[in-house]
C-alpha positions, 0 to 999 in steps of 0.5 A: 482518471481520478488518480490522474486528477489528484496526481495533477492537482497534488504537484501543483498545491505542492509546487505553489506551497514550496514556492510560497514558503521556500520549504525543502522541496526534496523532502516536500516532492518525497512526501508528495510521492509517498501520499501518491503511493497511499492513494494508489493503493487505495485505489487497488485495493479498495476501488471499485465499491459496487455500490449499484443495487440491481449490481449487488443484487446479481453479485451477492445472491446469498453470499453474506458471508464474507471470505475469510483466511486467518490460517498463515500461508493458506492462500499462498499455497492455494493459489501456488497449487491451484493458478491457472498458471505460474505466471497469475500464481506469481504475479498475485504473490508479487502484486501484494509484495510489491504494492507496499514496496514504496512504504517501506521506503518512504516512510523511514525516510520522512517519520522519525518514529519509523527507523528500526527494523521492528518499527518498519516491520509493525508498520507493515503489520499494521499498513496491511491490516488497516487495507484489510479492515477497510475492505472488511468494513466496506463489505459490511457497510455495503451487505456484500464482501466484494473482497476477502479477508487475508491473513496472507496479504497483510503477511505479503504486504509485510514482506513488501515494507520489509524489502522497500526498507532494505532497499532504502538501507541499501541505498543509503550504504552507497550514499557515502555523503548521506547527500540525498537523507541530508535534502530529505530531513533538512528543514 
């Protein structure tokens, strides 16, 4: 709901700004979509907090200690051997993949300082490592590690800028006119 909320009041504050200042309203509408991407990922990965003492009372039972994988592919091949079912193995691998999709995209599109392949792949470094540290930093503010620390989600988060880039690039070979960049970075 309160996605729903911002989502409603961000086309309207960027409707009355574009009208307001004649800006470009292809690049405003693309920034728009790309801080909608941030807060959806936001709200993935960080909501809900359990905040409610008796709730992290039940929950922590002693569990201060929060859960942590610094070993690359550790968790991949866990959940790849130990799911339930292909189908929740693939969907967690790819729910992490996909989330950061949309940056890759986006980003290069509207940040001059991100065009390069090694840029777009630090940005996916340090987009994955900044969600990863705010849930580290929410457990310890709260006195319970609700989520885990991953080396693996900031590598499949990675993964993820990495193909929203290549999908960008892609998409630009078959924009011969360079038409849809020209409206983006026209000021």
């Amino acid at each position: 709901m309160p996605l729903g909320v911002s989502l409603v009041i961000a086309v309207i504050l960027t409707a009355l700004h574009n009208i307001s200042t004649k800006k470009n309203v292809i690049k405003n509408l693309t920034l728009l979509i790309f801080y909608l991407h941030i807060l959806v990922v936001i709200s993935i990965t960080l909501f809900p907090i359990p905040v409610q003492s008796n709730l992290l009372l039940s929950l922590n039972r002693g569990n201060i200690e929060p859960n942590m994988n610094f070993i690359p592919f550790k968790s991949i091949i866990d959940i790849m051997q130990n799911s339930v079912s292909p189908f929740v193995a693939v969907k967690q691998i790819a729910g992490n993949i996909l989330m950061c999709a949309p940056f890759g995209f986006y980003a290069p599109l509207l940040f001059q300082q991100i065009k390069s392949v090694i840029r777009i792949i630090i940005s996916g470094i340090l987009f994955g490592l900044c969600i990863e540290l705010s849930q580290l930093i929410i457990g310890v503010g709260i006195g319970f590690f609700y989520r885990s620390l991953d080396v693996d989600d900031i590598i499949l988060n990675t993964i993820g800028v990495i193909l929203g880039y290549a999908f960008l690039t892609l998409l630009k070979r078959f924009d011969v006119k360079n038409s849809f960049y020209q409206k983006v970075f026209k000021s």
